[in-house]
C-alpha atoms as an extended CHARMM CRD file, in Angstrom:
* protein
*
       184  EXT
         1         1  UNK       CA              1.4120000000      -24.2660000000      -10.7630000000  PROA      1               0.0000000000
         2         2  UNK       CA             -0.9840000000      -21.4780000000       -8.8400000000  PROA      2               0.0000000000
         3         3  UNK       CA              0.2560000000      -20.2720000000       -5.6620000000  PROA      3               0.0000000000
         4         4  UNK       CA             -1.6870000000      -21.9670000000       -3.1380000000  PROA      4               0.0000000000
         5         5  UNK       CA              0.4620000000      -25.3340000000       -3.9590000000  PROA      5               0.0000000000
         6         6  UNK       CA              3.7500000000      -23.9560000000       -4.2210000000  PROA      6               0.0000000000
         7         7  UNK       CA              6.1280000000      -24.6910000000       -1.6030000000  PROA      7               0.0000000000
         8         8  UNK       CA              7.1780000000      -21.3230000000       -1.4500000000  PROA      8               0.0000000000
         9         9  UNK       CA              3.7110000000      -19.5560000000       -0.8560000000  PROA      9               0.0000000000
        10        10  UNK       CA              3.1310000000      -22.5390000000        1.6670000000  PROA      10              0.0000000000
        11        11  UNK       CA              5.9210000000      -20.8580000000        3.7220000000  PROA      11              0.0000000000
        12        12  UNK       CA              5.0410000000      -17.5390000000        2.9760000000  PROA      12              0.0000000000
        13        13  UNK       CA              1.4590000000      -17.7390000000        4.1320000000  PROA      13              0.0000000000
        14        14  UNK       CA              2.8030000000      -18.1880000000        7.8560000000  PROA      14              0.0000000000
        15        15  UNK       CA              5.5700000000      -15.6330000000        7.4240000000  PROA      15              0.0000000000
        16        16  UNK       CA              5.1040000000      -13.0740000000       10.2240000000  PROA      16              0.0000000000
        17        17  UNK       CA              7.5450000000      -10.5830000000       10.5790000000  PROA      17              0.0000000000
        18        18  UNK       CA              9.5280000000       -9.5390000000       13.8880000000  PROA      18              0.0000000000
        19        19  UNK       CA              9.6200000000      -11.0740000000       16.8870000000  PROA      19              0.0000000000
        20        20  UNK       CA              6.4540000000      -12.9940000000       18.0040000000  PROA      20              0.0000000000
        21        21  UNK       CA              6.5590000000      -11.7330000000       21.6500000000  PROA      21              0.0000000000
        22        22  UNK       CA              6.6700000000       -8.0690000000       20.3040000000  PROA      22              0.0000000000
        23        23  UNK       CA              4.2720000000       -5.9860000000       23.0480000000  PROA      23              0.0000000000
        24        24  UNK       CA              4.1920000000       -3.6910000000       19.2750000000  PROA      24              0.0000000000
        25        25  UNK       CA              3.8420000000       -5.8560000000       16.9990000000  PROA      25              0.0000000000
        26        26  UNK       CA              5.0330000000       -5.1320000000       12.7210000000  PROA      26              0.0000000000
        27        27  UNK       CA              1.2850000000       -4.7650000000       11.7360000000  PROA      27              0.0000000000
        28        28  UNK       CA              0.6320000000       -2.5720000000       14.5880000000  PROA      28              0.0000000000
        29        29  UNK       CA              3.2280000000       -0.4100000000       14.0490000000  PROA      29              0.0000000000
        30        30  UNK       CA              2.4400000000       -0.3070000000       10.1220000000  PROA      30              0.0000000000
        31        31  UNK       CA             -1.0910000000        0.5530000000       11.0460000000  PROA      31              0.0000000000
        32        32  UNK       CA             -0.0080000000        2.9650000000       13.5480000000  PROA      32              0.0000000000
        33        33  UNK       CA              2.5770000000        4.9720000000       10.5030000000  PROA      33              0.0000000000
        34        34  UNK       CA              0.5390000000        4.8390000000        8.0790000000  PROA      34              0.0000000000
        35        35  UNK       CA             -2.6860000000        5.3500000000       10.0880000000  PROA      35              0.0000000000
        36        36  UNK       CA             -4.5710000000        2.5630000000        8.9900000000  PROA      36              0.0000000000
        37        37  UNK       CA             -7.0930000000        0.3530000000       10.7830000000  PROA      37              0.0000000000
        38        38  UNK       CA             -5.5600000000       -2.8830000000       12.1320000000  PROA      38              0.0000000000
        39        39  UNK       CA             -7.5590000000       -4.7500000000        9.8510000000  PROA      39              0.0000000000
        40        40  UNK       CA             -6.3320000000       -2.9860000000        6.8040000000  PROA      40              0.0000000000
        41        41  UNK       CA             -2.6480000000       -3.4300000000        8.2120000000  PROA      41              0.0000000000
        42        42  UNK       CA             -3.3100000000       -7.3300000000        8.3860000000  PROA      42              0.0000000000
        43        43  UNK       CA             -4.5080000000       -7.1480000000        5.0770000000  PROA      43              0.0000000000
        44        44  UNK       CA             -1.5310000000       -5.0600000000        3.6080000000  PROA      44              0.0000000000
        45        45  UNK       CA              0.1370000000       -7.5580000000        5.0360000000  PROA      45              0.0000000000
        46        46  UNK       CA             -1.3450000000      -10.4640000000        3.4020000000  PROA      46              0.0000000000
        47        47  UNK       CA             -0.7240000000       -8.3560000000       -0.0950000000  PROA      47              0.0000000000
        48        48  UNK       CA              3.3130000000       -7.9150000000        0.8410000000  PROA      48              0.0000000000
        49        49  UNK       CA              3.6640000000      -11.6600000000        1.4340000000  PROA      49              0.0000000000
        50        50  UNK       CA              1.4380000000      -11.5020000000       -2.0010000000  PROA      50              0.0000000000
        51        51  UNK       CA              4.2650000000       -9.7100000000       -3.4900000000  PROA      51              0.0000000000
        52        52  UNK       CA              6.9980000000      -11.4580000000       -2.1970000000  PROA      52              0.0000000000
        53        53  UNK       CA              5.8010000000      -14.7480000000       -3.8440000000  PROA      53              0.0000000000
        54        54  UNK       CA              5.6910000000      -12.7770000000       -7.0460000000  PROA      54              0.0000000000
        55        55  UNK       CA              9.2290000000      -11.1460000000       -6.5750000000  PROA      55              0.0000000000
        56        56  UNK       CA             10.8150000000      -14.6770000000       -6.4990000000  PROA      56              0.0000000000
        57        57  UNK       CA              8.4940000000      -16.5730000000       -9.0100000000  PROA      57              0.0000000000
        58        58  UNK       CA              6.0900000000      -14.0870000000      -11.5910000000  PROA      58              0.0000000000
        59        59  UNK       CA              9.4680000000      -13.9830000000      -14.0570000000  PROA      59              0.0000000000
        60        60  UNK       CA              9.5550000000      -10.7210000000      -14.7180000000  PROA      60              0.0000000000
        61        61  UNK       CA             10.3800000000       -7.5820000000      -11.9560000000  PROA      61              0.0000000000
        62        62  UNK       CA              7.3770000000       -6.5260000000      -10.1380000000  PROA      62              0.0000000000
        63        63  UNK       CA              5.9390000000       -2.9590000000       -8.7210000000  PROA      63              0.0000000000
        64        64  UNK       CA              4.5590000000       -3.0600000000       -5.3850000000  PROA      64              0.0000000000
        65        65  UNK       CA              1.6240000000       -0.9440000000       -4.7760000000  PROA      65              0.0000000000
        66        66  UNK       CA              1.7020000000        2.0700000000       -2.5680000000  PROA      66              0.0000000000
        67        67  UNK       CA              0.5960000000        0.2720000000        0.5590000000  PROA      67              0.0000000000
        68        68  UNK       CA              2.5480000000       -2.9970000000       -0.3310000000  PROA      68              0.0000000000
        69        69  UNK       CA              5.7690000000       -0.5600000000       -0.4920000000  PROA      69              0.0000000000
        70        70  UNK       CA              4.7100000000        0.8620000000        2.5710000000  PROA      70              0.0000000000
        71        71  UNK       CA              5.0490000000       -2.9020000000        4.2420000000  PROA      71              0.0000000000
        72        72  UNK       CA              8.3330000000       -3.1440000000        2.4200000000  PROA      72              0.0000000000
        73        73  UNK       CA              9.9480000000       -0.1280000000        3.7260000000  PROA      73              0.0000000000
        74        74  UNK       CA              9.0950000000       -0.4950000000        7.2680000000  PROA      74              0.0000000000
        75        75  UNK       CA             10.1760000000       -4.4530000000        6.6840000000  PROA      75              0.0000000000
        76        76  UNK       CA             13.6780000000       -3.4110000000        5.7440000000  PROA      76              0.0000000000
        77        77  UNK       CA             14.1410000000       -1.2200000000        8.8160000000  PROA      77              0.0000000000
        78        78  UNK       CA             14.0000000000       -4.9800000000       10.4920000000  PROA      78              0.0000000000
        79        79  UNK       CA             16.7440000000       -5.4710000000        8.9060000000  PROA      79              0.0000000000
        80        80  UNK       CA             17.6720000000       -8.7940000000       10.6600000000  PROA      80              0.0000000000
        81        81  UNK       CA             14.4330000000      -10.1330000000       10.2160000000  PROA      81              0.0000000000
        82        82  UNK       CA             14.3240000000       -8.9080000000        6.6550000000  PROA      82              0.0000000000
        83        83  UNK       CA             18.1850000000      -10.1390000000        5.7700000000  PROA      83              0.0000000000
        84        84  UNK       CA             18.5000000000      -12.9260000000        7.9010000000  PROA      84              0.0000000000
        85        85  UNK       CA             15.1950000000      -14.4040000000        7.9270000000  PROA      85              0.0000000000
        86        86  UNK       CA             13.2200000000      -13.6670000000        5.3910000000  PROA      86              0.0000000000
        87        87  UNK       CA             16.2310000000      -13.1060000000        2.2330000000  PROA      87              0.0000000000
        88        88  UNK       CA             18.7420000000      -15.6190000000        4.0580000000  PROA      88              0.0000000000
        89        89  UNK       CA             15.7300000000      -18.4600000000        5.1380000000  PROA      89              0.0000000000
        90        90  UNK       CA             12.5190000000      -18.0990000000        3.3830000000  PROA      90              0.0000000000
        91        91  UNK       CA             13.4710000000      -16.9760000000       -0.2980000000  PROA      91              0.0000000000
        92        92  UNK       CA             16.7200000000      -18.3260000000       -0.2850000000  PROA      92              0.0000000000
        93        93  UNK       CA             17.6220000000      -15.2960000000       -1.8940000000  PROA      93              0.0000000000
        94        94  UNK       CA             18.5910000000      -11.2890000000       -2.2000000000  PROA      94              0.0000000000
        95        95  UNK       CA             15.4000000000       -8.9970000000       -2.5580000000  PROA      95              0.0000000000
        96        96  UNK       CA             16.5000000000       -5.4720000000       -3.0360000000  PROA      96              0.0000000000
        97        97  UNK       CA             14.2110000000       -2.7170000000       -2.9150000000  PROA      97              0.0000000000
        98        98  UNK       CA             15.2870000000       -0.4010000000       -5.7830000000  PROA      98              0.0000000000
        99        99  UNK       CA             13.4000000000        2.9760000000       -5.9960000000  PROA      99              0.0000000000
       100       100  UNK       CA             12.5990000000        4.7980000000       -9.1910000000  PROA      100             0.0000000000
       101       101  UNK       CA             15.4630000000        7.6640000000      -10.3970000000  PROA      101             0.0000000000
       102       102  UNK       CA             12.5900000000        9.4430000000      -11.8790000000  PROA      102             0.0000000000
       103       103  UNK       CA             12.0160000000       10.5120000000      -15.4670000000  PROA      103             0.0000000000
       104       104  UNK       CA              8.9670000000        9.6710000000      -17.9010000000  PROA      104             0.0000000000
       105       105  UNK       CA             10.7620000000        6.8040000000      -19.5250000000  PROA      105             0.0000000000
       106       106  UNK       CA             11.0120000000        5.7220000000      -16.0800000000  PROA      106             0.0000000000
       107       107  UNK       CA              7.9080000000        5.9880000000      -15.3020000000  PROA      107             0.0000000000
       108       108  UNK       CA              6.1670000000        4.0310000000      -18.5140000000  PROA      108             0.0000000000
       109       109  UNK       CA              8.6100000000        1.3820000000      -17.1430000000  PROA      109             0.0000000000
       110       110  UNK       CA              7.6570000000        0.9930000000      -13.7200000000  PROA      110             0.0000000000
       111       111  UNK       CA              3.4460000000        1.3140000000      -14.8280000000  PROA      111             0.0000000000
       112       112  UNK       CA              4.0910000000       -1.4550000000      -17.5200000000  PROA      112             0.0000000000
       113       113  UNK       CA              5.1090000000       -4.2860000000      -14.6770000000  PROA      113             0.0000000000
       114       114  UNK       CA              3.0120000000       -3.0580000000      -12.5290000000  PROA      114             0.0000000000
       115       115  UNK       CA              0.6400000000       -3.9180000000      -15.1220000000  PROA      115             0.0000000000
       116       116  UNK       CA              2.6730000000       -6.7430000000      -15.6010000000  PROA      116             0.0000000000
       117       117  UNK       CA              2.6350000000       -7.6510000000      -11.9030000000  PROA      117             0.0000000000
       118       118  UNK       CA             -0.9620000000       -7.1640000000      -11.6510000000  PROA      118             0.0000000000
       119       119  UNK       CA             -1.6060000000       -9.7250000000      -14.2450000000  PROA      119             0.0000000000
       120       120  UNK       CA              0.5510000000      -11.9920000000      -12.5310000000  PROA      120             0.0000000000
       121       121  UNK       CA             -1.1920000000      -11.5630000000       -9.3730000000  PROA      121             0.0000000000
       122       122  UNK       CA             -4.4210000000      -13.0420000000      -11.2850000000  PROA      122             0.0000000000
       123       123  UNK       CA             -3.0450000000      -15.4470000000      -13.2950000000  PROA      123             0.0000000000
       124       124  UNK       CA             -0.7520000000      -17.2390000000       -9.5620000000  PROA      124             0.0000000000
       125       125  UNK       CA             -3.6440000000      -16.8360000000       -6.7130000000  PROA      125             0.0000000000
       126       126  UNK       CA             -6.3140000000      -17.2090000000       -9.7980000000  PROA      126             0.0000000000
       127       127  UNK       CA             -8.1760000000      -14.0140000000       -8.4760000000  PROA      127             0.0000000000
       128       128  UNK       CA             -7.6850000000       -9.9710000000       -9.0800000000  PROA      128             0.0000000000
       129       129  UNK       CA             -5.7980000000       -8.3340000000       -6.5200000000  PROA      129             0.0000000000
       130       130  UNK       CA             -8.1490000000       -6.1400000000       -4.3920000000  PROA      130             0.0000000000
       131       131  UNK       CA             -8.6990000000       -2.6790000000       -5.5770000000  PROA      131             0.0000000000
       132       132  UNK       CA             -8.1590000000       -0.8930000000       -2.0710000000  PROA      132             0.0000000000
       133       133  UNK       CA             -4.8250000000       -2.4380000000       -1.5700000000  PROA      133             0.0000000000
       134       134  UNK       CA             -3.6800000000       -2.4400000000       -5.5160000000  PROA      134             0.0000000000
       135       135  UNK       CA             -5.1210000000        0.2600000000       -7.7800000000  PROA      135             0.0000000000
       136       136  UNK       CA             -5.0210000000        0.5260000000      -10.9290000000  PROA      136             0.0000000000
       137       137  UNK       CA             -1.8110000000        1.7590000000      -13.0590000000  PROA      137             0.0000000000
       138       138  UNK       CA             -3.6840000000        4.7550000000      -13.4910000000  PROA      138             0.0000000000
       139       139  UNK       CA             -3.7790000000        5.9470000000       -9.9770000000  PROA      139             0.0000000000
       140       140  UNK       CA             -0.5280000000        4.3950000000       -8.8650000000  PROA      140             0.0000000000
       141       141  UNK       CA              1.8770000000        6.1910000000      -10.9430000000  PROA      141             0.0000000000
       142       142  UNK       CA             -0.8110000000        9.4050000000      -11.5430000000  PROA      142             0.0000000000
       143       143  UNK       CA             -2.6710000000       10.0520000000       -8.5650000000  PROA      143             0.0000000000
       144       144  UNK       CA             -0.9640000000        8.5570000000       -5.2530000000  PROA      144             0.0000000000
       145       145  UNK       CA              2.8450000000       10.1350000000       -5.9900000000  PROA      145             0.0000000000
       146       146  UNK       CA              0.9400000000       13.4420000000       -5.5750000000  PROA      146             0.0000000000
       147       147  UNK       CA             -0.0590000000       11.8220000000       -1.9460000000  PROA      147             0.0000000000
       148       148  UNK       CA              1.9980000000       13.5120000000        1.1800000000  PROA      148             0.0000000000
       149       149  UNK       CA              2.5240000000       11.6440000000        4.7750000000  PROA      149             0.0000000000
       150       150  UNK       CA              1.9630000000       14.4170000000        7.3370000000  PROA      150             0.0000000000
       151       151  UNK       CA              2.8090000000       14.8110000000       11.0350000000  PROA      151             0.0000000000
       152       152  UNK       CA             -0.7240000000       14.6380000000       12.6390000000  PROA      152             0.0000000000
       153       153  UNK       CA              0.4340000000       16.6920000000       15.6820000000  PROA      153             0.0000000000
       154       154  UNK       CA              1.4240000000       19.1850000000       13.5460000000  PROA      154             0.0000000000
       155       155  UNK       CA             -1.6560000000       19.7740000000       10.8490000000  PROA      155             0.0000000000
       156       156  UNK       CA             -5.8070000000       18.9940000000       11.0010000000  PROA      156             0.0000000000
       157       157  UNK       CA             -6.7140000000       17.0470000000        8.1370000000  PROA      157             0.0000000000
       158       158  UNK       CA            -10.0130000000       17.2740000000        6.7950000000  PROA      158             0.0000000000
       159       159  UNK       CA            -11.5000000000       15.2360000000        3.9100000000  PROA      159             0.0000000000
       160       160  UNK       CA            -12.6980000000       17.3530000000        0.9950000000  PROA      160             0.0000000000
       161       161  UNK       CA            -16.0400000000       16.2140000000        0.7250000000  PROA      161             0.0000000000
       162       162  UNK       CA            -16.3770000000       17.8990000000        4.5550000000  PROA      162             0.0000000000
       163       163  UNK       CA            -15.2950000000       20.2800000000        3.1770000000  PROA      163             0.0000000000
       164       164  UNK       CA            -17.6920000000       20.2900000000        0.1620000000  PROA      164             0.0000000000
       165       165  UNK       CA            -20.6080000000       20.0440000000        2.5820000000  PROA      165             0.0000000000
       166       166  UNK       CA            -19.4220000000       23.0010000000        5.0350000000  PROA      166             0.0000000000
       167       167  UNK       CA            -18.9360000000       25.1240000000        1.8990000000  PROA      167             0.0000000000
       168       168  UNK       CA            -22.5130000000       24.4580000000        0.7670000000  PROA      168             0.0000000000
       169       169  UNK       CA            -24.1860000000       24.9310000000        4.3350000000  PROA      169             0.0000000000
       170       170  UNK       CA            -22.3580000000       28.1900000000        4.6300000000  PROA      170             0.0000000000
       171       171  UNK       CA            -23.5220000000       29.2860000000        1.0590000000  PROA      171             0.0000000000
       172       172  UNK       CA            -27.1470000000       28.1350000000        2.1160000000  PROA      172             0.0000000000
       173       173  UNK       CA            -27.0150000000       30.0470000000        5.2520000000  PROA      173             0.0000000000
       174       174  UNK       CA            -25.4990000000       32.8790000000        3.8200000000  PROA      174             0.0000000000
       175       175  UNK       CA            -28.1100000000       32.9170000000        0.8050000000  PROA      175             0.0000000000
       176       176  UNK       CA            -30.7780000000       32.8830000000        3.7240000000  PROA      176             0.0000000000
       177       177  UNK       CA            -29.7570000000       35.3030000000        5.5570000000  PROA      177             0.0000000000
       178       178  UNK       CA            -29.4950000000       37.4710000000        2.8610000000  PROA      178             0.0000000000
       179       179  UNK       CA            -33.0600000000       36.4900000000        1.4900000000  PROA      179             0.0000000000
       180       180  UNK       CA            -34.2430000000       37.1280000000        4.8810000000  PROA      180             0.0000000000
       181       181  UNK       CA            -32.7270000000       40.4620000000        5.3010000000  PROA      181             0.0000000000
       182       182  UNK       CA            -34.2330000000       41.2410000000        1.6720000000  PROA      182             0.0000000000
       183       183  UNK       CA            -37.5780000000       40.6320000000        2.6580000000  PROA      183             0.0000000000
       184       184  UNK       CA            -37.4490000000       41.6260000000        6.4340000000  PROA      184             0.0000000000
């Protein structure tokens, strides 16, 4: 059976978390942690209910991606909404959020089923999870750990390839004002 006609994913789909009358609402506050558009928080969103349909039915445990878990850790800090509602109601059952201990043996096994859970994720909504939301293997487990959440007030942040370009209009400056004061 794919997704879109299980009962489950039905349910899922419609699955808003929090409060509806919220003045800050869970994907505004997810956007607003993580500092993400709202439209990329609504889609995150999409990809953790995504994820919750293949928790309970894939068959094997799955690996959210970085964003996904991002959605799952702020869900669990609603922890009514998370036990009550969406454990107690919706799944009909426990989802526990079990982090890593670390080690290279546990890492293989966390980037095989979240290989595993990628393949899944094509094979139950019939389509490959987007790239933006679920990398590959490759940068989940080798590239984003090295990723650090910051305190805005506290640092500037400015993209390398700014930087890139500042560095070469300073060199170009620098190389003309010293071809200038060659010649001059």
């Amino acid at each position: 059976m794919i997704a879109t006609e299980h009962p489950l994913w039905i349910v899922l789909r419609e699955y808003r978390v929090g409060p509806a009358d919220a003045v800050l609402t869970f994907e505004a506050r997810l956007a607003r942690e993580n500092g993400w558009s709202a439209a990329f928080s609504e889609t995150v969103m999409d990809e953790y209910r995504r994820f919750l349909f293949l928790a309970m039915t894939a068959g094997h445990m799955v690996v959210p991606s970085d964003a996904v878990d991002q959605a799952w850790h702020l869900h669990l800090t609603y922890s009514r909404d998370y036990w009550d509602r969406l454990c107690g109601q919706v799944l009909a059952a426990p989802l526990h959020h079990g982090p890593t201990s670390g080690g290279a043996e546990e890492g293989r096994r966390y980037a095989h089923y979240y290989a595993e859970t990628l393949a899944s994720y094509e094979r139950l909504f019939g389509a490959l999870p987007p790239e933006k939301i679920w990398p590959s293997a490759w940068r989940r487990f080798h590239v984003d750990p090295h990723a650090r959440r910051v305190a805005l007030a506290d640092v500037w942040i400015v993209p390398r390839r700014t930087l890139r370009l500042g560095a070469t209009a300073a060199a170009v400056i620098a190389l003309a004002g010293v071809a200038l004061w060659a010649w001059g």
